[in-house]
LONUZA-219479 format. One line per field, with one value per atom (N, C-alpha, C): residue number from 1; residue in one letter; atom name; x, y, z. Coordinates in steps of 0.1 Angstrom, whole numbers, plus 5000, padded with zeros to 4 digits. Each point is the difference from the previous one (the first is absolute). Example, Ala and Ser with C-alpha at 12.3 -4.5 7.8 and 13.67 -1.06 7.14 Angstrom:
BEGIN
seq = (1 / 1 / 1 / 2 / 2 / 2)
type = (A / A / A / S / S / S)
atom = (N / CA / C / N / CA / C)
u = (5132 / 4991 / 5009 / 4996 / 5009 / 4992)
v = (4943 / 5012 / 5012 / 5011 / 5011 / 5011)
w = (5078 / 5000 / 5000 / 4993 / 5000 / 5008)
This chain:
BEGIN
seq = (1 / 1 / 1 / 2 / 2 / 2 / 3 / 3 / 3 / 4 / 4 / 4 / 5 / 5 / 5 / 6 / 6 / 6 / 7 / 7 / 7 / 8 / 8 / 8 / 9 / 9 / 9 / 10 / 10 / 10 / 11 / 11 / 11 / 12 / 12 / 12 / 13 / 13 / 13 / 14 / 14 / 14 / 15 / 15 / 15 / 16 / 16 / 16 / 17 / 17 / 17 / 18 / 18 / 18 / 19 / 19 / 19 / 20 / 20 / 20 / 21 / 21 / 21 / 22 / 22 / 22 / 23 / 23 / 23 / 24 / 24 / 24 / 25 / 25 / 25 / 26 / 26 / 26 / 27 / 27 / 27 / 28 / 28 / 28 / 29 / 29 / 29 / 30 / 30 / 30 / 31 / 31 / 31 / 32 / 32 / 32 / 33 / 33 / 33 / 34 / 34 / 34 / 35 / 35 / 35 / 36 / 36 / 36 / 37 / 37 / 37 / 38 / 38 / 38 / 39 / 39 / 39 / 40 / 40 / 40 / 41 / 41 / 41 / 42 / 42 / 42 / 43 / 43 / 43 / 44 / 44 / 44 / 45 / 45 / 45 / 46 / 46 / 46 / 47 / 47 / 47 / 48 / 48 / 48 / 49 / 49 / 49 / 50 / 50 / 50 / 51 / 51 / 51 / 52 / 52 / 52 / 53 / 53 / 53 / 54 / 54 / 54 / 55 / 55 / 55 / 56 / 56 / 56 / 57 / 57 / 57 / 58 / 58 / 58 / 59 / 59 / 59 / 60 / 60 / 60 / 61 / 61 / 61 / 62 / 62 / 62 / 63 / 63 / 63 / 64 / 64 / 64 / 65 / 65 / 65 / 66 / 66 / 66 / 67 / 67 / 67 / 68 / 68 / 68 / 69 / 69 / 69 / 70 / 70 / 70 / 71 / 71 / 71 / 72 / 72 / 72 / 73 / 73 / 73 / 74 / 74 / 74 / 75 / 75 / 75 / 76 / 76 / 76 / 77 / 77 / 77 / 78 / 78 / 78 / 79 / 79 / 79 / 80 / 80 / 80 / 81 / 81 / 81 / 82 / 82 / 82 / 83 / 83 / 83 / 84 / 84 / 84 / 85 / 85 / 85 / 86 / 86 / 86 / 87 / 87 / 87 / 88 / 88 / 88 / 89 / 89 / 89 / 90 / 90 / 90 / 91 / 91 / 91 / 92 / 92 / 92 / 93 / 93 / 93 / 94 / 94 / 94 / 95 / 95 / 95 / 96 / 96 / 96 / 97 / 97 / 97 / 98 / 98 / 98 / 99 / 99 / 99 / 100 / 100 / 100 / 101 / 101 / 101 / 102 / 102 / 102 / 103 / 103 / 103 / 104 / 104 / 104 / 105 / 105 / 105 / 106 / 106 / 106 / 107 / 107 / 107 / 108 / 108 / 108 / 109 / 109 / 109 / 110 / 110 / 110 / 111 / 111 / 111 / 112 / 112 / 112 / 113 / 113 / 113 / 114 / 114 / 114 / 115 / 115 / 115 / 116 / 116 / 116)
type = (X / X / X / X / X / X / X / X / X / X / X / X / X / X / X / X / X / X / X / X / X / X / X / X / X / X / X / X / X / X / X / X / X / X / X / X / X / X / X / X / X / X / X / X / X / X / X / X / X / X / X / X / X / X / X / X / X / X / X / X / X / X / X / X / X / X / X / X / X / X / X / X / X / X / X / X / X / X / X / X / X / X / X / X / X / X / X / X / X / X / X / X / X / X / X / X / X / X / X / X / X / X / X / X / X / X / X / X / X / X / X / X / X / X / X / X / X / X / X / X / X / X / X / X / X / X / X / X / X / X / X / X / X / X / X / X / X / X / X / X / X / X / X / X / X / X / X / X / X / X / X / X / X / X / X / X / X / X / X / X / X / X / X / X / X / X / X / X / X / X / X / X / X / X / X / X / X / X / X / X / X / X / X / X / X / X / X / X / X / X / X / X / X / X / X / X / X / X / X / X / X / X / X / X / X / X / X / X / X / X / X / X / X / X / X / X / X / X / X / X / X / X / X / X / X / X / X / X / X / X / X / X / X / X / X / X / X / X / X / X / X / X / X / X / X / X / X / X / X / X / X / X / X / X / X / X / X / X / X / X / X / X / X / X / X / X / X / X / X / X / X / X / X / X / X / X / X / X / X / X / X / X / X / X / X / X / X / X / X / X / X / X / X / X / X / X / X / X / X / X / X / X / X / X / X / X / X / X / X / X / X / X / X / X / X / X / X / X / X / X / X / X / X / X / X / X / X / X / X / X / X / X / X / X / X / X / X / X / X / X / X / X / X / X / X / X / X / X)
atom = (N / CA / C / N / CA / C / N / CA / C / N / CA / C / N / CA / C / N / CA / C / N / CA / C / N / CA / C / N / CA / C / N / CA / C / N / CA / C / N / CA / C / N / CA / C / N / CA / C / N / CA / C / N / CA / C / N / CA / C / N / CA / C / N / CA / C / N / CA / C / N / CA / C / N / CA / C / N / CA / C / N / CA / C / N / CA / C / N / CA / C / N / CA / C / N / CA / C / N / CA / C / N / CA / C / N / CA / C / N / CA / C / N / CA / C / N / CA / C / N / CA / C / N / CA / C / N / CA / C / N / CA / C / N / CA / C / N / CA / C / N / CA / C / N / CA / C / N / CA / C / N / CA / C / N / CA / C / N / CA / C / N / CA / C / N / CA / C / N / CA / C / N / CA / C / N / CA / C / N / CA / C / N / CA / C / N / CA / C / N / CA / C / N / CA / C / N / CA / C / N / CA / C / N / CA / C / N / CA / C / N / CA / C / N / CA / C / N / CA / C / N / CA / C / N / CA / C / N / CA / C / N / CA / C / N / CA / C / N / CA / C / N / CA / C / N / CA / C / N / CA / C / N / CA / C / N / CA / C / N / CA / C / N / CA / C / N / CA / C / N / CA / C / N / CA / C / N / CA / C / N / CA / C / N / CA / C / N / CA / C / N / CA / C / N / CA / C / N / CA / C / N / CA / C / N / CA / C / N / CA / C / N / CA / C / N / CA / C / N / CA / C / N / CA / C / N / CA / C / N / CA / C / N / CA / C / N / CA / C / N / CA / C / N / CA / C / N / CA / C / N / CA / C / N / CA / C / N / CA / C / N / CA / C / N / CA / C / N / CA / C / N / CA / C / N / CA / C / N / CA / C / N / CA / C / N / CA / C / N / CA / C / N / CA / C / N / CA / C / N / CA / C / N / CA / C)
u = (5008 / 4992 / 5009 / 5001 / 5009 / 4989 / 5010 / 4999 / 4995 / 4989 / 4997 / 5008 / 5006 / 5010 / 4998 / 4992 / 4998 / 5016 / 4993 / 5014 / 5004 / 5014 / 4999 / 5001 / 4991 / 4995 / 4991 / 4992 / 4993 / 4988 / 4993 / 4982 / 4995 / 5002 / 4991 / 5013 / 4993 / 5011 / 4990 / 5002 / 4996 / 5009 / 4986 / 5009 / 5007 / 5006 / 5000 / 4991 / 4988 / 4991 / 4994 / 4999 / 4993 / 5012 / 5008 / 5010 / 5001 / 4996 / 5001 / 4992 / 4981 / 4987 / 5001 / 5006 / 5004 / 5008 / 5007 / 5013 / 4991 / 4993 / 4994 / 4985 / 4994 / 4992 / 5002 / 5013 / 5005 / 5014 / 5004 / 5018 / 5002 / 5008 / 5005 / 4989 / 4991 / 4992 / 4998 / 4993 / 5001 / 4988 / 4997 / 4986 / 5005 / 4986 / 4999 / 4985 / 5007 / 4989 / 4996 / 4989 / 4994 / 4994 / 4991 / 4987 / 4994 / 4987 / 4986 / 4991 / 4992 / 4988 / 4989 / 4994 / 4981 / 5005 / 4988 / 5003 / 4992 / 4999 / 4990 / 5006 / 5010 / 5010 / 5007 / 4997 / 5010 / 5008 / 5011 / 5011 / 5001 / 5001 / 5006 / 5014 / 5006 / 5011 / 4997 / 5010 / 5001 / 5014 / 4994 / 5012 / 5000 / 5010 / 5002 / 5011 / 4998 / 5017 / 5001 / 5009 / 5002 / 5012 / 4998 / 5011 / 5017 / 5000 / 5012 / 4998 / 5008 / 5002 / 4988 / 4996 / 4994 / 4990 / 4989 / 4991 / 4998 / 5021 / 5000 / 5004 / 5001 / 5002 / 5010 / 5004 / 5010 / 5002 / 4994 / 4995 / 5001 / 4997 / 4998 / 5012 / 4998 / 5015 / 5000 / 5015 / 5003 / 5009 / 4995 / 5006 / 5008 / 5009 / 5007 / 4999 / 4992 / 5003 / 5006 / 5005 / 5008 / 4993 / 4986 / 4994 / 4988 / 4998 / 4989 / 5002 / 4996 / 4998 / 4985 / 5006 / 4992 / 4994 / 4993 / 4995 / 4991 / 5005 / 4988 / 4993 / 4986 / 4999 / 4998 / 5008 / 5005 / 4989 / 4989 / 4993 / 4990 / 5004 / 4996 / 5006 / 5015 / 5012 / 4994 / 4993 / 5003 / 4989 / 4993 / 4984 / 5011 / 5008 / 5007 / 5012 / 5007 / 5013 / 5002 / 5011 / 5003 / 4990 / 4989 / 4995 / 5008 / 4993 / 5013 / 4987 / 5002 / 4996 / 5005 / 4989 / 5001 / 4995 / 4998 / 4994 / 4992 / 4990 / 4999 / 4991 / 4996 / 4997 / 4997 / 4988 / 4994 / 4987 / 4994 / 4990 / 4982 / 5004 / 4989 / 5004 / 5012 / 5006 / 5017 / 4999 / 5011 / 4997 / 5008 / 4998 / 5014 / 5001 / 5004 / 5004 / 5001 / 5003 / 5006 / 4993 / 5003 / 5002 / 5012 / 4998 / 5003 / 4989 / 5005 / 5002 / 5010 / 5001 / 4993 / 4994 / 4992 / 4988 / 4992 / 4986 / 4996 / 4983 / 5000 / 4986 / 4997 / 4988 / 4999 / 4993 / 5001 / 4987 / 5001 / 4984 / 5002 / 4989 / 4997 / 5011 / 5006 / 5000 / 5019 / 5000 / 5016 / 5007 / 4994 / 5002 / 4999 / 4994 / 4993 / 5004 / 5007 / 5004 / 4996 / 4998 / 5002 / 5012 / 5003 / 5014 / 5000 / 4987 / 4995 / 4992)
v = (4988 / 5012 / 5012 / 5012 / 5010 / 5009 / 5007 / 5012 / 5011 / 5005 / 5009 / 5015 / 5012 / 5008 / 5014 / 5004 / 5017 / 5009 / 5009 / 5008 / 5011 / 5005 / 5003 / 5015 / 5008 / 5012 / 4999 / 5010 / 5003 / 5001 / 4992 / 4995 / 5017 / 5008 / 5013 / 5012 / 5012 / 5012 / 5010 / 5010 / 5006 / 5013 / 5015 / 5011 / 5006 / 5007 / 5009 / 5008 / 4999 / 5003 / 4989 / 4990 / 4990 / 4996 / 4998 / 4997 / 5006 / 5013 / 5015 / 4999 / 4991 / 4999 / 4989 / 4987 / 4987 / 5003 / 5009 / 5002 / 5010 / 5008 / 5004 / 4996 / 4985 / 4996 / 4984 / 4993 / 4992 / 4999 / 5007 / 4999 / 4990 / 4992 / 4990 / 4986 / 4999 / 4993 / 4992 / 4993 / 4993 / 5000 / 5012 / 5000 / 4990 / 4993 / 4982 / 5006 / 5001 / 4999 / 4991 / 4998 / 4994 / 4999 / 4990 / 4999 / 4988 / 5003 / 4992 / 5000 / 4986 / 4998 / 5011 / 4999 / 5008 / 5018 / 5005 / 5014 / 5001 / 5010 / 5007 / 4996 / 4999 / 4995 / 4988 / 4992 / 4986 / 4995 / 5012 / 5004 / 5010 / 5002 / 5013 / 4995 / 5014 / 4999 / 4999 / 4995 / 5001 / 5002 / 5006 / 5010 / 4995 / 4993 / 5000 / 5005 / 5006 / 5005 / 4987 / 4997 / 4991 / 5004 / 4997 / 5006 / 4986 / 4994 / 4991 / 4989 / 4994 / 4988 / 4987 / 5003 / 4988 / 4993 / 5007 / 4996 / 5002 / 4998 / 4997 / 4986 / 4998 / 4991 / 4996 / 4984 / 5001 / 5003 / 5001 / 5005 / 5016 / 5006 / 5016 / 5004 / 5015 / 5006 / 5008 / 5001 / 5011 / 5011 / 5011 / 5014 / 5007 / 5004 / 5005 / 5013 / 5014 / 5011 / 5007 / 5009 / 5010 / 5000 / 5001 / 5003 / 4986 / 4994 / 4989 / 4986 / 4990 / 4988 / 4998 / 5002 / 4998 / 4985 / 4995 / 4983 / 4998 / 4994 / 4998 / 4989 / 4992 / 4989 / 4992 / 4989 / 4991 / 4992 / 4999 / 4993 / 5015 / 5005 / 5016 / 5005 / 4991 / 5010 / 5000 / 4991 / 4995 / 5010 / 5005 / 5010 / 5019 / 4998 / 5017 / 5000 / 4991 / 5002 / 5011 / 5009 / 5012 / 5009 / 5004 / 5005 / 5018 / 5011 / 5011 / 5005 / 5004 / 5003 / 5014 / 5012 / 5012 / 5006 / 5011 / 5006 / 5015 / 5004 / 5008 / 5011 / 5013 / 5010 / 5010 / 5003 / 5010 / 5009 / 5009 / 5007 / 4987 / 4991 / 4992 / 4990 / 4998 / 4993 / 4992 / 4989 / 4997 / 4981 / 4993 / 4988 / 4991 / 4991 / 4988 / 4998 / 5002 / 5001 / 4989 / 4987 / 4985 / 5000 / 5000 / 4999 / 4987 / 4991 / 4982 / 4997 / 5000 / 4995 / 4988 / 4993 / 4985 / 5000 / 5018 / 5000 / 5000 / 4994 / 4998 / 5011 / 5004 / 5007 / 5003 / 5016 / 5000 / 5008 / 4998 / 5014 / 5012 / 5004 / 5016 / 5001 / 4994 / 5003 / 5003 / 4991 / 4998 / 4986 / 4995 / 4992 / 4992 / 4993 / 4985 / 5000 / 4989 / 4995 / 4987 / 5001 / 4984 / 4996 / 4990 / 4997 / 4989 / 4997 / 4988 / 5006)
w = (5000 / 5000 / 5000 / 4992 / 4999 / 5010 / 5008 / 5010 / 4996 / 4999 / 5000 / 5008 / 4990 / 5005 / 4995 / 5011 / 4997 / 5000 / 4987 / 4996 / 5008 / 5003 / 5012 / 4998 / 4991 / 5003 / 5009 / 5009 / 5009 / 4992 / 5005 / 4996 / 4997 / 5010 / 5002 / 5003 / 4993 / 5001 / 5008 / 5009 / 5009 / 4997 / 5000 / 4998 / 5017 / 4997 / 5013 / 5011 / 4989 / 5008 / 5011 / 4991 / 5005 / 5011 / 5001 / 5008 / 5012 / 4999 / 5010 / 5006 / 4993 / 5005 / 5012 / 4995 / 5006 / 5011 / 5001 / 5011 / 5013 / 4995 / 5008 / 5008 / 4996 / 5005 / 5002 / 5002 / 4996 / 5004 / 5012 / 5001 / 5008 / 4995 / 5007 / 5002 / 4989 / 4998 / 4987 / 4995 / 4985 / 4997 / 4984 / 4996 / 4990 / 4999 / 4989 / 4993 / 4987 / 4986 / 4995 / 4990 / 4998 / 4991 / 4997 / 4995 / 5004 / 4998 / 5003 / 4993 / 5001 / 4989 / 5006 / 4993 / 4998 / 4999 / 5001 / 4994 / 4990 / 4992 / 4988 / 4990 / 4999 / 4987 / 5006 / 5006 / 5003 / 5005 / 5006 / 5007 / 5010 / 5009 / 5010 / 5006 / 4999 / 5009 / 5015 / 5004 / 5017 / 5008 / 5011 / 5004 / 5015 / 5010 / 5011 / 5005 / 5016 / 5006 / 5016 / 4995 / 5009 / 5009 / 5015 / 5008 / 4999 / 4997 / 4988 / 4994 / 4998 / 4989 / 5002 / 5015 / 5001 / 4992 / 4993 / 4993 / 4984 / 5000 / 4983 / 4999 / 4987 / 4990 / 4998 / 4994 / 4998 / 4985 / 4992 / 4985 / 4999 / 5011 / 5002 / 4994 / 4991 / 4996 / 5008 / 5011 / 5004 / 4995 / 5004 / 4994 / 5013 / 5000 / 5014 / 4997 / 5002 / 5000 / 5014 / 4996 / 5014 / 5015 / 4996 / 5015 / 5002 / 4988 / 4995 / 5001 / 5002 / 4990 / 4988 / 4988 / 4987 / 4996 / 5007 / 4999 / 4986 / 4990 / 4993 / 4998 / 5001 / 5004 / 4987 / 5000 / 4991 / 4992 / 5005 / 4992 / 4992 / 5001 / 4991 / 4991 / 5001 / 4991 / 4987 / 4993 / 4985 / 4995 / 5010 / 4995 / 5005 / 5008 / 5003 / 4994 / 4995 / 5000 / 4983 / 5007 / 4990 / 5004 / 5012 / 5004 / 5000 / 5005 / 5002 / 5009 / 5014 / 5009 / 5004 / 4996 / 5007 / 5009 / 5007 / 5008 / 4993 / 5001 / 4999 / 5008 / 5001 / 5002 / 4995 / 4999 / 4993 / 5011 / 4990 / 5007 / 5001 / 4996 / 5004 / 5009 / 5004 / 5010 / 4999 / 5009 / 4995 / 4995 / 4992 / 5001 / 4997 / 4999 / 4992 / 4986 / 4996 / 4982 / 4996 / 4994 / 4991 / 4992 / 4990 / 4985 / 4993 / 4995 / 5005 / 4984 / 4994 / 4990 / 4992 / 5012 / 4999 / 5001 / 5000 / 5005 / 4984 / 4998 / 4988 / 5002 / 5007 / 5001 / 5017 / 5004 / 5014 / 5005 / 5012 / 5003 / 5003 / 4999 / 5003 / 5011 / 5018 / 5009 / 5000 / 4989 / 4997 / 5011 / 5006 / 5011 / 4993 / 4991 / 4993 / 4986 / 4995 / 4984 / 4999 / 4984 / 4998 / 4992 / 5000 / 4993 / 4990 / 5000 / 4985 / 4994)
């Protein structure tokens, strides 16, 4: 049976903002992304902050940032991976920004894609 062997770029790229967002609600802790079935479109992401390692995976990719751990969960990679994760802020608020190269269609809320 040949081994299955992810390439060793980083599944997900994260701006500075989002990095700046994660550090300040999230120091010294590990937010774990996601995705999950049901939704309006098929897919939602999902977002946990866990106070450490205990309730990952051994499949989970970890990302080591300066003030962070970046968990992404492993049975999700093949629907996020190449993902680019921003932060933003505006005069209607602030959010999350997903840009999933794998989404084939998504909702109004921006939270939900499908990927078939």
């Amino acid at each position: 049976m040949t081994e299955f062997v992810l390439p060793e770029k980083q599944a997900v790229t994260m701006s500075e903002r989002a990095q700046a967002h994660f550090t300040g609600i999230a120091t010294g802790k590990v937010v774990k992304f996601g995705v999950t079935g049901g939704s309006c479109a098929g897919l939602k992401y999902s977002w946990a902050i866990h106070n450490d390692r205990e309730d990952l995976y051994a499949d989970d990719e970890i990302i080591e940032f300066k003030n962070f751990t970046f968990a992404i969960d492993g049975a999700s990679l093949l629907f996020i991976i190449g993902c680019q994760i921003d932060y933003e802020s505006d005069i209607t608020g602030s959010r999350i920004e997903i840009v999933n190269p794998n989404a084939k269609a998504s909702c109004g809320c921006g939270e939900s894609f499908s990927a078939g």
